[in-house]
C-alpha positions in Angstrom: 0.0 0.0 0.0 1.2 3.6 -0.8 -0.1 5.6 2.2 -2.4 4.8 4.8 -4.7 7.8 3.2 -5.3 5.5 0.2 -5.9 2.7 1.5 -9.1 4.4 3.2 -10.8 4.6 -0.3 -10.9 0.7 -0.1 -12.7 -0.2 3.4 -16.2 -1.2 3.2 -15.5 -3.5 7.1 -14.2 -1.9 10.3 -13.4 -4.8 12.7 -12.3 -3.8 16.2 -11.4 -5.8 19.4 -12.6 -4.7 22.7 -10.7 -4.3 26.0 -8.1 -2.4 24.9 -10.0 -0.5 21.6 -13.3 0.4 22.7 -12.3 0.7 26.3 -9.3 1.8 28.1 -8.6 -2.2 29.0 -9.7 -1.7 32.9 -11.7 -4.2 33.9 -13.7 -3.0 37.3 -15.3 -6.0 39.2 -18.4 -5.1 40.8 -20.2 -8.5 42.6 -19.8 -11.1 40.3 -20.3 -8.8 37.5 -17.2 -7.4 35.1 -17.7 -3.6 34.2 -16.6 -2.1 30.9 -17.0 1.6 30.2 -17.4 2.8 26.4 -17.2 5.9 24.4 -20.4 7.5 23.4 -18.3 9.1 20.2 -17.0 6.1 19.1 -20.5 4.3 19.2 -22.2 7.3 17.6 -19.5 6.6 15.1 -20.2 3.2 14.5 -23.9 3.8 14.3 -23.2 6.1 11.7 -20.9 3.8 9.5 -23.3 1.3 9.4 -26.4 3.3 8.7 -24.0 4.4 5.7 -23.9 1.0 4.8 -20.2 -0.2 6.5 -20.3 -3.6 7.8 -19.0 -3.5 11.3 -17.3 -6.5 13.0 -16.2 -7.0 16.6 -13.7 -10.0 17.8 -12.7 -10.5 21.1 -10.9 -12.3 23.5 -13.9 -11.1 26.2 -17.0 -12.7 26.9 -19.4 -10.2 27.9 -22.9 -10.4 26.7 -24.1 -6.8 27.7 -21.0 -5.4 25.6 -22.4 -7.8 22.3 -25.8 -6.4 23.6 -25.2 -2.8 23.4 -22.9 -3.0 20.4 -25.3 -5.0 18.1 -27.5 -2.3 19.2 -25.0 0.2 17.7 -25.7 -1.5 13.9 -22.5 -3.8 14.8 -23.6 -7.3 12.7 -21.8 -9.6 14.5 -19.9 -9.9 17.5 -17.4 -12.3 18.1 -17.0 -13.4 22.0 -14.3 -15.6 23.6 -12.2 -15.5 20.5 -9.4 -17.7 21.3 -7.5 -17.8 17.7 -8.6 -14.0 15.8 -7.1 -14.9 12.6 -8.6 -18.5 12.5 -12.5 -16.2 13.4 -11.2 -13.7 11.3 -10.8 -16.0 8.1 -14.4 -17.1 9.2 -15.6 -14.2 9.1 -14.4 -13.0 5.7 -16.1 -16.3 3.9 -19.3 -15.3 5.7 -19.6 -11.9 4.8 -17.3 -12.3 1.5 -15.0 -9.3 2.0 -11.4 -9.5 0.9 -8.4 -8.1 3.2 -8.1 -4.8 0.9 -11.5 -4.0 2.1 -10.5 -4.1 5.8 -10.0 -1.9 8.3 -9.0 -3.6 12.1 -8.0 -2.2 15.4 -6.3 -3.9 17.7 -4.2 -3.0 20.8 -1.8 -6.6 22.1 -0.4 -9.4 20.9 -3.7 -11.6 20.0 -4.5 -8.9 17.1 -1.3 -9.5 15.7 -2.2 -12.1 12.8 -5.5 -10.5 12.1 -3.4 -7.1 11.3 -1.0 -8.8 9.2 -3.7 -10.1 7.0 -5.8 -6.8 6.6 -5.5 -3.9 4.0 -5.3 -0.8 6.3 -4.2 -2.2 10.2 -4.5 0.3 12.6 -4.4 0.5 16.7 -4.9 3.1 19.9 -2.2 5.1 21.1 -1.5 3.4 24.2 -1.5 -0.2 22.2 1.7 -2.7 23.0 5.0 -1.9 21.0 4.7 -4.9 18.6 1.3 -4.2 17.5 3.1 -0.6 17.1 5.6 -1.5 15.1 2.8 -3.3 12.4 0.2 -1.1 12.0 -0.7 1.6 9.2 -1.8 4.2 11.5 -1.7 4.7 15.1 -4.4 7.0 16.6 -3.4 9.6 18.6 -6.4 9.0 20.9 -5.7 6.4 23.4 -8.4 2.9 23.7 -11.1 4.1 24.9 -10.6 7.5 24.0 -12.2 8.1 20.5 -9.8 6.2 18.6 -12.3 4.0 16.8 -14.3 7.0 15.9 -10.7 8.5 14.5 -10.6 5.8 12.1 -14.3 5.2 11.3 -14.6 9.1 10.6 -11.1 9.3 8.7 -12.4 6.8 6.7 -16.0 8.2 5.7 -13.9 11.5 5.1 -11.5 10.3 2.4 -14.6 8.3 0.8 -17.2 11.3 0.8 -19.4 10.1 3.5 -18.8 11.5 6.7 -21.8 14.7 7.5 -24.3 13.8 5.2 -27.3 15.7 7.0 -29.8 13.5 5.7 -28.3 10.9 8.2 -29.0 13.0 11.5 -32.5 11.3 11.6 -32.0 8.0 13.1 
């Protein structure tokens, strides 16, 4: 690929992780219960992408159904839980939605997103993601996970291609 910037004009699939992407990666325990807190911008994002017709992809190592639950909510058309191989899920989920890895966009933030971003055409990760992951990705967001950094990407994206502020999409 020439420039990260070009190879926005390809992505029709965002795919992102969780801990570490759309949160900050604490994990508060509260009773028996594991608490996650999300970014409103980043889900008003993702809303948006897929009422613009982006299909939008979540697989992660976590198992939380209230996170599936409020991100399918979000237009998100599948979420992925307890992903224990990403690139073996991720090859499943390219034959299911018949994609092909120039029209992908991932996030990831440690060490199990590693394949997954070696396969895709633009690879991308937070700010505070782990060195290696770092040292592979396209583009790393200035905003930290958690922060807006999937919103960064989702709106860079629809910018480049044309779509990002079309007031006829305020109505939801």
């Amino acid at each position: 690929m020439t420039s990260y910037k070009e190879g926005l004009n390809q992505i029709t699939t965002f795919i992102f992780d969780v801990d570490g992407v759309l949160t900050d990666g604490k994990v508060i325990l509260y009773k028996d219960e594991v608490v996650r807190s999300l970014s409103s911008r980043d889900g008003y994002a993702m809303q948006y992408a897929a009422k613009m017709g982006y299909t939008i992809l979540i697989l992660t190592g976590g198992s939380s159904n209230s996170v599936k639950e409020r991100l399918l909510l979000l237009g998100v058309k599948e979420v992925i839980l307890s992903a224990k191989n990403k690139k073996q899920e991720y090859e499943l989920l390219r034959s299911n939605y018949s994609f092909t890895n120039e029209q992908v966009l991932y996030m990831g933030d440690d060490i199990p997103d590693f394949q997954v971003l070696k396969e895709v055409g633009v690879a991308t990760c937070p700010q505070d993601a782990v060195a290696e992951i770092k040292a592979i990705c396209d583009y790393q967001s200035p905003f930290n996970g958690g922060q807006h950094c999937v919103r960064d990407v989702i709106e860079q994206t629809l910018r480049v291609q044309g779509k990002w502020f079309q007031e006829d999409a305020f109505e939801w």
